[in-house]
C-alpha positions as CSV (number, residue, x, y, z in Angstrom):
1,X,-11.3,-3.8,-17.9
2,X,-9.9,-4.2,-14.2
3,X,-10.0,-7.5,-12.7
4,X,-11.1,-7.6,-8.8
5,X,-11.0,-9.8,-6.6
6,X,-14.2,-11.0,-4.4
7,X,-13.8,-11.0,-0.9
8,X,-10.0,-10.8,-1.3
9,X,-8.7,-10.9,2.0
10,X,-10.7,-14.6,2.7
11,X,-7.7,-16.3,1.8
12,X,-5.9,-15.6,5.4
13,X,-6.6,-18.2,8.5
14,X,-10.2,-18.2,10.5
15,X,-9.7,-17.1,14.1
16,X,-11.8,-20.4,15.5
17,X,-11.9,-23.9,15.0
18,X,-15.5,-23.8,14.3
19,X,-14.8,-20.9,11.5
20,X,-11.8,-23.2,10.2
21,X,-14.9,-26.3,10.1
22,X,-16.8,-24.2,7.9
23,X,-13.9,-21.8,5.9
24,X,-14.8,-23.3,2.6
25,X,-18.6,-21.2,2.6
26,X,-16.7,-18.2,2.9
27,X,-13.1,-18.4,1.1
28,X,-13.5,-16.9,-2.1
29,X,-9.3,-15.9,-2.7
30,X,-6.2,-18.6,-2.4
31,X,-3.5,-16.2,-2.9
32,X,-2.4,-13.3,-0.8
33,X,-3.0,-9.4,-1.7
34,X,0.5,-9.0,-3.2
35,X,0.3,-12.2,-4.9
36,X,-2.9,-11.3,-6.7
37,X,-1.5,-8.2,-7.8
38,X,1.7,-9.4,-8.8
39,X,1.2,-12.9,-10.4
40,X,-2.4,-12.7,-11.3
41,X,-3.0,-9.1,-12.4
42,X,-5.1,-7.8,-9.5
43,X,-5.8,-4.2,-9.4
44,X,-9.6,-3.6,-7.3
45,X,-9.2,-5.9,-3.9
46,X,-12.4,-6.1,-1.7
47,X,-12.4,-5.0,1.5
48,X,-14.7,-6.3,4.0
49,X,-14.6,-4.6,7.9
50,X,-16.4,-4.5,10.8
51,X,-15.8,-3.5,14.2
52,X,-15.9,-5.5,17.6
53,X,-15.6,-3.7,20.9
54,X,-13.8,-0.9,18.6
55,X,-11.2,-3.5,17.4
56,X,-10.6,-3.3,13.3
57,X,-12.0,-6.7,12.4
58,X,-11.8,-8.6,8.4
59,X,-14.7,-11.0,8.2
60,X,-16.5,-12.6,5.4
61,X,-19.8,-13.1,7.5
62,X,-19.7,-14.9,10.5
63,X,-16.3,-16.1,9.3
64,X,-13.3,-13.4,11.1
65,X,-9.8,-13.8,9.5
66,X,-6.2,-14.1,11.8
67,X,-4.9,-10.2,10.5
68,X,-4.0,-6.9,13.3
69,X,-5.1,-3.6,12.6
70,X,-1.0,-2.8,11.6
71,X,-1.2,-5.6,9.5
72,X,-3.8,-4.2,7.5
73,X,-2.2,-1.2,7.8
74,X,1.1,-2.7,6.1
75,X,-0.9,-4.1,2.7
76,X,-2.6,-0.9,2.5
77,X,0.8,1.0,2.8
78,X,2.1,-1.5,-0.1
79,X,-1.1,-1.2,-2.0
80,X,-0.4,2.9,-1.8
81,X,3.1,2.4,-3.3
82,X,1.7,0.5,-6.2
83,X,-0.2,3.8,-7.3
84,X,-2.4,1.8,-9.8
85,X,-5.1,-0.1,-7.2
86,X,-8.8,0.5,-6.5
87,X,-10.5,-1.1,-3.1
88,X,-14.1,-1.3,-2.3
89,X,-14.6,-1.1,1.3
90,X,-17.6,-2.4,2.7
91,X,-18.9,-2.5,6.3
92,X,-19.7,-6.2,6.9
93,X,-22.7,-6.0,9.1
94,X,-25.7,-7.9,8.1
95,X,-27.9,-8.1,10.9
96,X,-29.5,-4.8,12.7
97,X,-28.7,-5.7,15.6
98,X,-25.0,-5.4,15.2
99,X,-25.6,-2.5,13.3
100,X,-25.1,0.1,16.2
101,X,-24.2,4.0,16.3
102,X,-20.7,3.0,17.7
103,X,-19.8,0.2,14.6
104,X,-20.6,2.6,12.3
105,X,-18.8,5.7,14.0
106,X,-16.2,3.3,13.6
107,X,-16.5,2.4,10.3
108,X,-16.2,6.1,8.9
109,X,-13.4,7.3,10.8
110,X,-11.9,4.3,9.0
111,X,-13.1,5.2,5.8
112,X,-12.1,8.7,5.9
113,X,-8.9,7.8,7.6
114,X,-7.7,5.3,4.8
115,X,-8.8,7.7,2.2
116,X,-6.9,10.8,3.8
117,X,-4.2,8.1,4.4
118,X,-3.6,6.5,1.1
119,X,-3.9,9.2,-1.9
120,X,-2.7,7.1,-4.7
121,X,-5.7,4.3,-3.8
122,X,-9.3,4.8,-5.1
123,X,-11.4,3.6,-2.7
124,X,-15.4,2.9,-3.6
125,X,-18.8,1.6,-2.2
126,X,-18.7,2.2,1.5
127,X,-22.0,0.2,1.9
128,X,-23.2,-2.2,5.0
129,X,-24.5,-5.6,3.9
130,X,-28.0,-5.1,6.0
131,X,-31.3,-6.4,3.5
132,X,-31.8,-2.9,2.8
133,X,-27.6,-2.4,1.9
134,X,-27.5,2.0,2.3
135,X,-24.3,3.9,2.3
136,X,-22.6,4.2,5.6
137,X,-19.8,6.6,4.1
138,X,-19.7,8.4,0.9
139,X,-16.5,8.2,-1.6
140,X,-16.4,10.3,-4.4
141,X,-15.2,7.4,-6.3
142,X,-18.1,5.0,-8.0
143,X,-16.7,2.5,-10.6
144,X,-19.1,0.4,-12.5
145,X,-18.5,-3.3,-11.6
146,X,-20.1,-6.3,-12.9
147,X,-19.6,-8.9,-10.4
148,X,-19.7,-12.8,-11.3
149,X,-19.0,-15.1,-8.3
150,X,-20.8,-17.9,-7.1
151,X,-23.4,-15.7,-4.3
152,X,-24.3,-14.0,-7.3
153,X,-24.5,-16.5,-10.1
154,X,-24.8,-19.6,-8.6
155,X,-28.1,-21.5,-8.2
156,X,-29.4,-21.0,-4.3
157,X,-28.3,-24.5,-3.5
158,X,-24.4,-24.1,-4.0
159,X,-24.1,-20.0,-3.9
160,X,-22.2,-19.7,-0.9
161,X,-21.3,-23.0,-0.4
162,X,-19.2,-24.0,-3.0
163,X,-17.6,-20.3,-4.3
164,X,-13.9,-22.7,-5.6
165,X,-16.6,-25.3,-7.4
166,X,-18.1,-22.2,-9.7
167,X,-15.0,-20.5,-10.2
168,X,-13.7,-24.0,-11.4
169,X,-16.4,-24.0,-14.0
170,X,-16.9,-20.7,-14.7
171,X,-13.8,-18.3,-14.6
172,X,-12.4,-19.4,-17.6
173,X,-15.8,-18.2,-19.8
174,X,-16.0,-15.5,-17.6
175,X,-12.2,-13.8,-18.1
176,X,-12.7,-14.6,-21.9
177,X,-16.2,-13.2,-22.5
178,X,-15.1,-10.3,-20.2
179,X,-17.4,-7.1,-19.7
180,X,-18.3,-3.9,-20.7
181,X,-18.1,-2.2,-17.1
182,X,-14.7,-0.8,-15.8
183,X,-14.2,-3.8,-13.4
184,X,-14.9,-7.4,-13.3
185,X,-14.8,-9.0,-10.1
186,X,-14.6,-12.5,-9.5
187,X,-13.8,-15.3,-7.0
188,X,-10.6,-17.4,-6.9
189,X,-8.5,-15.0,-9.5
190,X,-6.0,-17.7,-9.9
191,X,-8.3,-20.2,-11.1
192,X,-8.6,-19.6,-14.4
């Protein structure tokens, strides 16, 4: 079993205030990629893009984290060099009216860019979040996941809004029981 991490780049800073006001809907990680993968055994990381006025964005829905393009660019050369990593990438558009031909023109250039790019990294999924969630780029790569985080276990009144409060009570049982799929993804991978 690989552990993943949920939404792993939501531990960085929110660009607003407003998005710093509300951070704790949408932080699912504490710890930075590296330290996931070195101190807590990391080896899927999920990727979440989007692209504003053609400008790489990480966001966690309405939430956009404080990273640049080369930034990125930098983990994902490290992430390379560790030979042993998997990333789903997903396009993080929800509504259809930000889901335009340009965003996702963008959005597989990337994808195809990062896979030519990066050889020694599977990468997988390269689904939008719309209602009807299709494939916006195709990677010969599909892992079986099971994923247990609080948007998809939680009751409706505390899914998204309390992701640390569910990992608190649930990552434990969930590590130990484990699963049957290649990967297990979870929030908060150092709460255990």
């Amino acid at each position: 079993m690989i552990l993943a991490s949920h939404n792993s780049w939501t531990y960085l800073k929110p660009k607003t205030w407003w998005m710093k006001l509300i951070r704790f809907t949408a932080r699912c990680q504490d710890k930075d990629i590296k330290s996931q993968y070195n101190d807590y055994g990391v080896r899927c990381f999920d990727l979440r893009v989007r692209f504003d006025d053609n400008q790489l964005v990480i966001s966690h829905g309405i939430i956009k984290y404080c990273i640049t393009a080369e930034e990125v660019y930098e983990i994902l050369d490290w992430l390379d060099k560790c030979g042993d990593v998997s990333i789903r990438l997903i396009h993080e558009v929800r509504k259809e009216k930000d889901y335009t031909e340009e965003r996702i023109s963008n959005f597989k250039k990337f994808c195809s860019e990062v896979e030519k790019k990066y050889t020694n990294i599977k990468f997988w999924c390269g689904k939008n979040l719309l209602p009807t969630a299709t494939t916006d780029y195709e990677f010969e790569y599909a892992p079986t996941c099971e994923e247990l985080y609080a948007s998809v276990c939680a009751p409706k009144l505390i899914d998204d809004w309390y992701p640390r409060w569910f990992a608190s009570k649930n990552n434990h049982k969930i590590l130990e029981k484990g699963t049957d799929m290649e990967m297990l993804m979870i929030d908060f991978v150092n709460i255990r």
